[in-house]
DSSP file (Angstrom, degrees, kcal/mol; ACC not computed):
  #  RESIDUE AA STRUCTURE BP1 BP2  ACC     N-H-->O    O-->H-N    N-H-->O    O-->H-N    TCO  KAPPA ALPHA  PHI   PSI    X-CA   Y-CA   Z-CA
    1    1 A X              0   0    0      0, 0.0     2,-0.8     0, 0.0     0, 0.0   0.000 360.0 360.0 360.0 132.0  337.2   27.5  120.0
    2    2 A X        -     0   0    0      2,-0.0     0, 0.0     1,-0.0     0, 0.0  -0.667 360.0-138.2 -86.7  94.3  335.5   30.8  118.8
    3    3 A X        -     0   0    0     -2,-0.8     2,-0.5     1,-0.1    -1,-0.0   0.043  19.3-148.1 -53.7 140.2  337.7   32.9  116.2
    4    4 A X        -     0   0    0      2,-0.0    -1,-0.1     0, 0.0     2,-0.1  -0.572   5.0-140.0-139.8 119.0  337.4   36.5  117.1
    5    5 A X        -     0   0    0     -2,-0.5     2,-0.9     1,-0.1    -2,-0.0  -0.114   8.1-158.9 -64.6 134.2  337.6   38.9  114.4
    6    6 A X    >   -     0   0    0      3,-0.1     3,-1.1    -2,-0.1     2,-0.2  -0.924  30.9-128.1-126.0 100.9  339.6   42.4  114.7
    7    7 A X  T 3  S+     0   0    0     -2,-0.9     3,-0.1     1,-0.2    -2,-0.0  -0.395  83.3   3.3 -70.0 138.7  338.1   44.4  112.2
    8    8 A X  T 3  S+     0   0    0      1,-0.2     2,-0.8    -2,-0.2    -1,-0.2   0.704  93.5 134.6  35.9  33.2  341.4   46.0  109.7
    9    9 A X    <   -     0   0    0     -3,-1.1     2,-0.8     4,-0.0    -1,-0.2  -0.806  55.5-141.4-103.0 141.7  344.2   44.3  111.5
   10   10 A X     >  -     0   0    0     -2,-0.8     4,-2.2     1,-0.2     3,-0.5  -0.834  11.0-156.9-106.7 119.3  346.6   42.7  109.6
   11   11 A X  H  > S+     0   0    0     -2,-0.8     4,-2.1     1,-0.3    -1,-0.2   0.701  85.2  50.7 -88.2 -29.6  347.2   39.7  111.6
   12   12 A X  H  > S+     0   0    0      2,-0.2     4,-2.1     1,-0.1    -1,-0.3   0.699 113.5  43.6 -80.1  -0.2  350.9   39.0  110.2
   13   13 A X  H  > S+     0   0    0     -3,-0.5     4,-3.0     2,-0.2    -2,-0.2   0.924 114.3  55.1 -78.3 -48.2  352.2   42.4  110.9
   14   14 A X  H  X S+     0   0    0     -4,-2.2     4,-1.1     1,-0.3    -3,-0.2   0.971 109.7  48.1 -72.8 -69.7  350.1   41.9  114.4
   15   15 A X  H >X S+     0   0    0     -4,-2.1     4,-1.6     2,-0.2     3,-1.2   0.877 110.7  48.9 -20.1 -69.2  352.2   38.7  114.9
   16   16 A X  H >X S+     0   0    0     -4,-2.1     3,-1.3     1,-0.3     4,-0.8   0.976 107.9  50.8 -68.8 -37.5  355.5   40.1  114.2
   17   17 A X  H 3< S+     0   0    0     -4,-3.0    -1,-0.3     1,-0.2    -2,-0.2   0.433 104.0  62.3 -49.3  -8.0  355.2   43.0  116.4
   18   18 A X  H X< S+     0   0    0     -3,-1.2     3,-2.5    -4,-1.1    -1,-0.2   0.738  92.4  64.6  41.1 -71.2  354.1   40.5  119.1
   19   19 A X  H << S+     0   0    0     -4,-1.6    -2,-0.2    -3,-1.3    -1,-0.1   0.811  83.3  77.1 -48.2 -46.8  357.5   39.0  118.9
   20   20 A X  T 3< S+     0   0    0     -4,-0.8     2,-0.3     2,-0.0    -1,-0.3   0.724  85.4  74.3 -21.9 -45.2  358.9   42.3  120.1
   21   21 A X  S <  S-     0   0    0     -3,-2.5     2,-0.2     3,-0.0     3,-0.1  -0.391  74.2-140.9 -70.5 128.4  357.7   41.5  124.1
   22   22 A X     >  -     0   0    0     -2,-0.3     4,-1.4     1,-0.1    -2,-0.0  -0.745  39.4 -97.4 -85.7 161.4  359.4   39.4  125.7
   23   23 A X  H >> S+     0   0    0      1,-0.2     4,-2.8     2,-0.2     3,-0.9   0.957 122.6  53.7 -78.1 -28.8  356.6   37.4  127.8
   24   24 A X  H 3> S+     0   0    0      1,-0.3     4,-1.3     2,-0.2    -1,-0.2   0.944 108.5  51.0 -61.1 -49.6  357.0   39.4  131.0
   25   25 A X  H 3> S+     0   0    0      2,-0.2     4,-1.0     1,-0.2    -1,-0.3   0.724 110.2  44.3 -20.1 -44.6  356.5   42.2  129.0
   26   26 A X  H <X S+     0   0    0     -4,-1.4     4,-2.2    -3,-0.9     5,-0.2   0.866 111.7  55.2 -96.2 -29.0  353.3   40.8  127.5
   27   27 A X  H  X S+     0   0    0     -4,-2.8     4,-1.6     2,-0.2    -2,-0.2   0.811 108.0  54.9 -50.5 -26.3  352.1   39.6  131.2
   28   28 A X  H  X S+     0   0    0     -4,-1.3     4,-2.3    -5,-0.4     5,-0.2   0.765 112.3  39.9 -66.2 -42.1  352.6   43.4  132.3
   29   29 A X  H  X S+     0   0    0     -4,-1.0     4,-1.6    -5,-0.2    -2,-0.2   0.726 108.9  55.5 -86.4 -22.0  350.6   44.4  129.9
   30   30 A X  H  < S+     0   0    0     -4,-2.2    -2,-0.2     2,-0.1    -3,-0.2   0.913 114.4  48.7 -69.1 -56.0  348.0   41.7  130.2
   31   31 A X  H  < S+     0   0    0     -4,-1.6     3,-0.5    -5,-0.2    -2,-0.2   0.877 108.9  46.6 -12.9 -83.8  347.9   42.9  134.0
   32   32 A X  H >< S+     0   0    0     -4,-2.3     3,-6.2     1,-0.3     2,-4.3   0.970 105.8  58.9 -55.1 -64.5  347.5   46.6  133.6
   33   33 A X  T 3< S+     0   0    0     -4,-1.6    -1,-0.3     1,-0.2    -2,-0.1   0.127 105.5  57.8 -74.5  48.6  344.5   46.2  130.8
   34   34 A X  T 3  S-     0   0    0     -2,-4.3    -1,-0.2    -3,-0.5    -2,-0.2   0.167 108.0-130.6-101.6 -12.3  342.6   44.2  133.7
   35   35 A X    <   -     0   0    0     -3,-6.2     2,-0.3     1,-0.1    -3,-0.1   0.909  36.0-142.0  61.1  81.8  342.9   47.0  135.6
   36   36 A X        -     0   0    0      1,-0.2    -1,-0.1    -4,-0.1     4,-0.1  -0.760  19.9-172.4-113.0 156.0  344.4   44.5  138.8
   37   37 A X        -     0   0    0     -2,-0.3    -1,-0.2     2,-0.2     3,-0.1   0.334  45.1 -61.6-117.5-126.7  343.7   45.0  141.9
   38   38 A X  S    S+     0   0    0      1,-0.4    31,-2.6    30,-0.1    32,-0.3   0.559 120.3  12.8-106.6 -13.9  344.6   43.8  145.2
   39   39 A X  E     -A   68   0A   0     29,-0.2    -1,-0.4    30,-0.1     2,-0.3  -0.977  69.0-164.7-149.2 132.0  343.4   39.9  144.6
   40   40 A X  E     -A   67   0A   0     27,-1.6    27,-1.9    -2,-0.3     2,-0.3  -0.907  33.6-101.2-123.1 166.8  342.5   38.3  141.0
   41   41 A X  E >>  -A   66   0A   0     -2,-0.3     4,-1.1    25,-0.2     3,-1.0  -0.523  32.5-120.2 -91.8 135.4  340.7   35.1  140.6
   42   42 A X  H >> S+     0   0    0     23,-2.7     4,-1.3    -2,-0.3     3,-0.6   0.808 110.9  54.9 -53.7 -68.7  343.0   32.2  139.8
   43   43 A X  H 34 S+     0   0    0     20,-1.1    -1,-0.3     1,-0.2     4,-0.2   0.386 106.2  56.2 -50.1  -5.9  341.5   31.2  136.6
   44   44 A X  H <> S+     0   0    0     -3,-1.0     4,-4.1     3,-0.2    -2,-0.2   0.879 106.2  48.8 -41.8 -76.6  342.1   34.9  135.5
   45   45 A X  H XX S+     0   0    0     -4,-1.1     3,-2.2    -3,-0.6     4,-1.9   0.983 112.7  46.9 -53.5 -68.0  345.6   34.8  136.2
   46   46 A X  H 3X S+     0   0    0     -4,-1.3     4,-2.3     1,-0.3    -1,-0.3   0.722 108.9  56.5 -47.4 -20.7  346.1   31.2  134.2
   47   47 A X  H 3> S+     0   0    0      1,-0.2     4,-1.5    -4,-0.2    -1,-0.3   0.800 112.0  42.4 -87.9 -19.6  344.1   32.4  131.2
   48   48 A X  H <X S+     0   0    0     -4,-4.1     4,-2.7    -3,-2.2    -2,-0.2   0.826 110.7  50.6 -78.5 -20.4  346.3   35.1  130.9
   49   49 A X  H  X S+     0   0    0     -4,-1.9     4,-2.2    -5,-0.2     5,-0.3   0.989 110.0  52.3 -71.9 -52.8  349.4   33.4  131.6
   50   50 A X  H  X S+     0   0    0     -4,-2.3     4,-2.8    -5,-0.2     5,-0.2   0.895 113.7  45.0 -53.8 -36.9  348.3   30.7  128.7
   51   51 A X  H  < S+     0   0    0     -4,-1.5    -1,-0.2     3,-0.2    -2,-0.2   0.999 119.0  48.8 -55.6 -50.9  347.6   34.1  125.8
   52   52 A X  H  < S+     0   0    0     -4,-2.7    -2,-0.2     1,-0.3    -1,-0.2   0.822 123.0  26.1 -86.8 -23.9  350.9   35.3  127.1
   53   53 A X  H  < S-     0   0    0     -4,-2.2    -1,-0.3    -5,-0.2    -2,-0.2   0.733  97.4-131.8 -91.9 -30.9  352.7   32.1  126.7
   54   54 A X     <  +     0   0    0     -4,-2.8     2,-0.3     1,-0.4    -3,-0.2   0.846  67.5 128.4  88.4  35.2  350.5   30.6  123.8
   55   55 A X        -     0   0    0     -5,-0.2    -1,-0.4    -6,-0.1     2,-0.3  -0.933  56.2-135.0 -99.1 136.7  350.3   27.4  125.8
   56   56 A X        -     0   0    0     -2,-0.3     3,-0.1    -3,-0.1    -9,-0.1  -0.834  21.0 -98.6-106.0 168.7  346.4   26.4  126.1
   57   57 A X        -     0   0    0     -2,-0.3     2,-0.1     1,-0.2     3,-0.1   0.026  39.4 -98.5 -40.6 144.7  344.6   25.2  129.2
   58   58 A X    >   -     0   0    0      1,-0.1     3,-0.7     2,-0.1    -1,-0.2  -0.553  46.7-122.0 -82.2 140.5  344.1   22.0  129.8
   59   59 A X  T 3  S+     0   0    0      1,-0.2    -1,-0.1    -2,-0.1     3,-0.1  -0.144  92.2  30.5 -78.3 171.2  340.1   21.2  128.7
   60   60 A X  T 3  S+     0   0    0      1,-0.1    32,-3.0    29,-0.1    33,-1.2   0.632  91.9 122.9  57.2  19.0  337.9   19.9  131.2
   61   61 A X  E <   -c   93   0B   0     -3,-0.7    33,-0.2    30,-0.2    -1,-0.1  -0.936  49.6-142.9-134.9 133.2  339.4   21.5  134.2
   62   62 A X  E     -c   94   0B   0     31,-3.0    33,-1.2    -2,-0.6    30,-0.1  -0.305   3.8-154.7 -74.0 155.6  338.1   23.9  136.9
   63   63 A X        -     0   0    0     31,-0.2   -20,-1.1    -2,-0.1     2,-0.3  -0.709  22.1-177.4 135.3  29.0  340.2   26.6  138.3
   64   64 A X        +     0   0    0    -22,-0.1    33,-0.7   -23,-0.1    32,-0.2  -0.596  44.3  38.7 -80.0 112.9  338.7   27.6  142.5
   65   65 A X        -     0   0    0     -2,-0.3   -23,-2.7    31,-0.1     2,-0.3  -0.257  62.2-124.5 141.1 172.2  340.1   30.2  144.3
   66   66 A X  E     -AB  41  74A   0      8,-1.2     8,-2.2   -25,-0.3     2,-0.4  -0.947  19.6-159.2-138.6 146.6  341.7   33.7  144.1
   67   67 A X  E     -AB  40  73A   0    -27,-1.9   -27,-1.6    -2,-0.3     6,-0.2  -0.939  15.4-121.9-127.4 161.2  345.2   35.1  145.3
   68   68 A X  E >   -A   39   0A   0      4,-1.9     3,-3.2    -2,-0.4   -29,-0.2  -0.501  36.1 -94.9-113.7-169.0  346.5   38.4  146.2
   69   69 A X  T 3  S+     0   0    0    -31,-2.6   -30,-0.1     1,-0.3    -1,-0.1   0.567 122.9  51.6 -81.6  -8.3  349.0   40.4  145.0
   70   70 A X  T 3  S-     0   0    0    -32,-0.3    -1,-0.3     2,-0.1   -31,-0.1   0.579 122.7-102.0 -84.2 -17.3  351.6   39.0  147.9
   71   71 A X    <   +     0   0    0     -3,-3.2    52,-0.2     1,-0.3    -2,-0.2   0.329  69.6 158.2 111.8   9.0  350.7   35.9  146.9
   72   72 A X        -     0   0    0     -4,-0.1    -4,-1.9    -5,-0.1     2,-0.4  -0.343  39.4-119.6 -53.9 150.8  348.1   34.8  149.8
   73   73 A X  E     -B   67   0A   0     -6,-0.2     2,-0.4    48,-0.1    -6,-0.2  -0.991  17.2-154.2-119.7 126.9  345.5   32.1  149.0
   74   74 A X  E     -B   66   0A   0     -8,-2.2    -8,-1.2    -2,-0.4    23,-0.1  -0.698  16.5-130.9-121.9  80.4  342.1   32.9  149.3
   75   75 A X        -     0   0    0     -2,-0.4     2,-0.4     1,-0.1   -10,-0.1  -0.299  38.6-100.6 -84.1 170.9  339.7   29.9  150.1
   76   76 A X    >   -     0   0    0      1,-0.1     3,-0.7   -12,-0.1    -1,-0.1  -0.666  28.2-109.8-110.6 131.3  337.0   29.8  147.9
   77   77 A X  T 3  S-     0   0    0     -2,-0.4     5,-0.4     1,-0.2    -1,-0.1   0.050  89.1  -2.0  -8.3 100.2  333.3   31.1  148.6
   78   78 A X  T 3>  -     0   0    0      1,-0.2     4,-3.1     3,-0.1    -1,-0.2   0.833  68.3-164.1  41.3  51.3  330.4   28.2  148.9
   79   79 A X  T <4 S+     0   0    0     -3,-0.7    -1,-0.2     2,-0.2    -2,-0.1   0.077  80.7  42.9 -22.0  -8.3  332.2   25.3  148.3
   80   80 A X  T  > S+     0   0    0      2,-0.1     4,-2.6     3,-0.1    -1,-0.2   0.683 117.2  46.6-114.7 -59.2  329.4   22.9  147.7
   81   81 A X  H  > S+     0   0    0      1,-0.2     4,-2.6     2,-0.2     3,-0.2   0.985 117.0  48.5 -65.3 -38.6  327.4   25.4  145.4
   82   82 A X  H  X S+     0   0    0     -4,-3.1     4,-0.6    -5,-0.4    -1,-0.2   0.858 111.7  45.1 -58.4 -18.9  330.9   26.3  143.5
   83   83 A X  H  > S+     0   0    0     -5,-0.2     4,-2.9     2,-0.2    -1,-0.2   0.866 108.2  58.5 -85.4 -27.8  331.8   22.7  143.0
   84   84 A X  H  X S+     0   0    0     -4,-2.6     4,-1.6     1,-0.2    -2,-0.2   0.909 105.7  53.2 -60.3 -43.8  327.8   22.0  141.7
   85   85 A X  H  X S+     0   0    0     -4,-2.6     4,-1.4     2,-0.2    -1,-0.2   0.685 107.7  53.7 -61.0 -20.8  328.7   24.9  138.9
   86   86 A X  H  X>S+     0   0    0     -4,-0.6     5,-2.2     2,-0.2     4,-1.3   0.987 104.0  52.2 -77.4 -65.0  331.8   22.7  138.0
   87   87 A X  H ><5S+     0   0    0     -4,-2.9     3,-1.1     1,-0.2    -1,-0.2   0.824 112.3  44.1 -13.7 -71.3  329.8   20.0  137.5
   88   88 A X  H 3<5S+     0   0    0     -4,-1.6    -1,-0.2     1,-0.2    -2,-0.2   0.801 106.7  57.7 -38.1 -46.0  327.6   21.8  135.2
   89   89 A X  H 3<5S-     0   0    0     -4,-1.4    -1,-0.2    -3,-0.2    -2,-0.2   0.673 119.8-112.4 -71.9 -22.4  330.0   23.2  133.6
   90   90 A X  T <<5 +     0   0    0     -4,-1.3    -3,-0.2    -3,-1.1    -2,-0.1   0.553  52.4 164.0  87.6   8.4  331.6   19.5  132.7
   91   91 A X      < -     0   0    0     -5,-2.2   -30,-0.2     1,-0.1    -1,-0.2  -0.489  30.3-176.4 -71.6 159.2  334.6   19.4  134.6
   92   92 A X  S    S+     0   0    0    -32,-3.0    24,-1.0     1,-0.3     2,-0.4   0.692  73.4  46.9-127.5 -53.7  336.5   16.2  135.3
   93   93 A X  E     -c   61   0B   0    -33,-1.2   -31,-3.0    22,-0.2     2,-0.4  -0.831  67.7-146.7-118.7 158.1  339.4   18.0  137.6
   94   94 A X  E     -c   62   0B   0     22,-0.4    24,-2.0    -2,-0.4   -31,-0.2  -0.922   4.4-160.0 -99.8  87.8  339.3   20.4  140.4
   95   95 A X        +     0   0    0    -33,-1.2    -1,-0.1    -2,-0.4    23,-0.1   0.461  26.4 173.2 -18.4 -82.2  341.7   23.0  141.2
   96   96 A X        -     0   0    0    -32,-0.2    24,-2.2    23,-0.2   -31,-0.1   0.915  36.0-120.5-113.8 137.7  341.1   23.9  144.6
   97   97 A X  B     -d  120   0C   0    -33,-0.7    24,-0.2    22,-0.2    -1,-0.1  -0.159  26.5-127.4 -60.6 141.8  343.2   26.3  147.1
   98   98 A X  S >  S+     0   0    0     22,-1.2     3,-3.1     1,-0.2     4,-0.4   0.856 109.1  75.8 -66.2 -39.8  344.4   24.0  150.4
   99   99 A X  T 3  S+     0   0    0      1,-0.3     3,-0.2    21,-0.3    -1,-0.2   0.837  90.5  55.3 -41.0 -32.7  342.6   27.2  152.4
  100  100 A X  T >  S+     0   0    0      1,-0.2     3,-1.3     2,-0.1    -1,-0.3   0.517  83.1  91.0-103.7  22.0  339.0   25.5  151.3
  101  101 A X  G X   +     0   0    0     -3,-3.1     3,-2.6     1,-0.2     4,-0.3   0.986  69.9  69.2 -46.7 -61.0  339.9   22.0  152.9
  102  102 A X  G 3  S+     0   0    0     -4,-0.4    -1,-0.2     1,-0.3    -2,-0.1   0.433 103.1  43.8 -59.2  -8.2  338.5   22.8  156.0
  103  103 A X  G <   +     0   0    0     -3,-1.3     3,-0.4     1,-0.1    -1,-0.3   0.092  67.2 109.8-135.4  46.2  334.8   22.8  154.3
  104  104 A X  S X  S+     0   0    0     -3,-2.6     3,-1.6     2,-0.1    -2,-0.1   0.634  79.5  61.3 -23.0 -45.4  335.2   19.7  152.2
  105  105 A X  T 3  S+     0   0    0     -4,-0.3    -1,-0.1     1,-0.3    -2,-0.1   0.782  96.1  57.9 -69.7 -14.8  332.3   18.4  155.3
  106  106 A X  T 3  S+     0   0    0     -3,-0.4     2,-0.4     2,-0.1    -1,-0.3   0.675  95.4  84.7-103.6 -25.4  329.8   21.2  153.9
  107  107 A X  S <  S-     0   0    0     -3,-1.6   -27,-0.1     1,-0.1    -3,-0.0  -0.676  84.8-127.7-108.5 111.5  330.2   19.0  150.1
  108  108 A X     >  -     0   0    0     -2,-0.4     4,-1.3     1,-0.1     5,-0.1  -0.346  26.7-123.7 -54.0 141.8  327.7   16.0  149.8
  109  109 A X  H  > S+     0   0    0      2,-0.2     4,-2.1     1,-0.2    -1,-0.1   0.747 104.5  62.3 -74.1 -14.3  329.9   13.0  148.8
  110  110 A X  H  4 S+     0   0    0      2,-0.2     4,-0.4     1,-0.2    -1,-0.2   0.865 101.4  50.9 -62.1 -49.5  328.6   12.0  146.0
  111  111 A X  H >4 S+     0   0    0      2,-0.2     3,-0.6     1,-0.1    -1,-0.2   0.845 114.3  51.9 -72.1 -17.1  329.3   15.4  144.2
  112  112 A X  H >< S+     0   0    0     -4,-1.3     3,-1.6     1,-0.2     2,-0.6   0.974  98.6  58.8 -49.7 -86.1  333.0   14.8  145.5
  113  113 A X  T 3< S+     0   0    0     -4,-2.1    -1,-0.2     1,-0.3    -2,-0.2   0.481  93.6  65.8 -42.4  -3.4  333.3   11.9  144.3
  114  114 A X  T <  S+     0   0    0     -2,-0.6    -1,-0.3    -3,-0.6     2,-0.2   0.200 101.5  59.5 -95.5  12.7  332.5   13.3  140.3
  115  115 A X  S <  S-     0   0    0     -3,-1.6     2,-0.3   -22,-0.0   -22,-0.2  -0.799  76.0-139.4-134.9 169.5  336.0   15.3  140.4
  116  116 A X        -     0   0    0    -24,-1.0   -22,-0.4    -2,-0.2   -24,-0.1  -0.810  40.9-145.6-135.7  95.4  339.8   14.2  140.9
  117  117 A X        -     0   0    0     -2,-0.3     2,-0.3   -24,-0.2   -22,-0.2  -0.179  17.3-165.8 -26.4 127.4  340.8   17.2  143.2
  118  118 A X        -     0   0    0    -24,-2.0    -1,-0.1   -23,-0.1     2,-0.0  -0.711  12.6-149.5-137.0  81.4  344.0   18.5  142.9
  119  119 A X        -     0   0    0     -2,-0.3     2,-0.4   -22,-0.1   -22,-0.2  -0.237   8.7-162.6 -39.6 126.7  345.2   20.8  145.8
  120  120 A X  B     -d   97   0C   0    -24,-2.2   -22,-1.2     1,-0.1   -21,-0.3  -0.969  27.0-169.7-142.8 148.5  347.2   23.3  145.9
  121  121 A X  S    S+     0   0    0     -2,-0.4     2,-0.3   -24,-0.2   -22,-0.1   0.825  77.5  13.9 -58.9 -50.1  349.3   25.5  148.2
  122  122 A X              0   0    0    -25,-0.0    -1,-0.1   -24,-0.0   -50,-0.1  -0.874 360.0 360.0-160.4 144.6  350.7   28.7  145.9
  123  123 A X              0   0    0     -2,-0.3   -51,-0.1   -52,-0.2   -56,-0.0   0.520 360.0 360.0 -87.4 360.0  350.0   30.0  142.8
């Protein structure tokens, strides 16, 4: 983890005022200063839900696919090359939207076989 320093903030003052939100409150605000649109990227959303909740992410896990603001799921872009970056990247499990089943056939098996998938319907 990288500390990142916020030059003259006083970091217990910053803390209690914090306390102030309630977490829908700090998810509103996380929102807006992203400047959201009509669809964000699924791992977006979950790194903001983990700041706003102060839970962190589970390591080693990938994050595919983007929903909109009705809550539609979005299958995810070049399936094979996205799964290769995961790889790279060191992931052990796969997020993936149910929407990109249907090109699972496009994914050499071998690189399949390096993940334990985990599907899902809804964010």
């Amino acid at each position: 983890m990288t500390t990142i320093r916020l030059p003259h903030i006083d970091i217990d003052e910053l803390k209690q005022r914090r306390k102030a939100f309630t977490k829908d409150e700090w998810l509103d605000i996380l929102l807006r200063s992203i400047g959201m649109t009509e669809k964000v990227a699924l791992p977006t959303l979950t790194a903001l839900c983990s700041i706003a909740l102060g839970k962190p992410v589970v390591s080693n896990l990938a994050i595919l696919g983007d929903i909109t603001i009705s809550g539609t799921m979005i299958k995810v872009d070049e399936l094979a090359n996205t799964l290769q970056v995961c790889l790279d990247s060191g992931a052990k499990k796969v997020l993936i939207p149910s929407t990109s089943f249907v090109d699972f056939a496009s994914v050499p098996a071998d690189l399949m076989s390096t993940f334990q998938l985990i599907p899902y319907q809804s964010a």
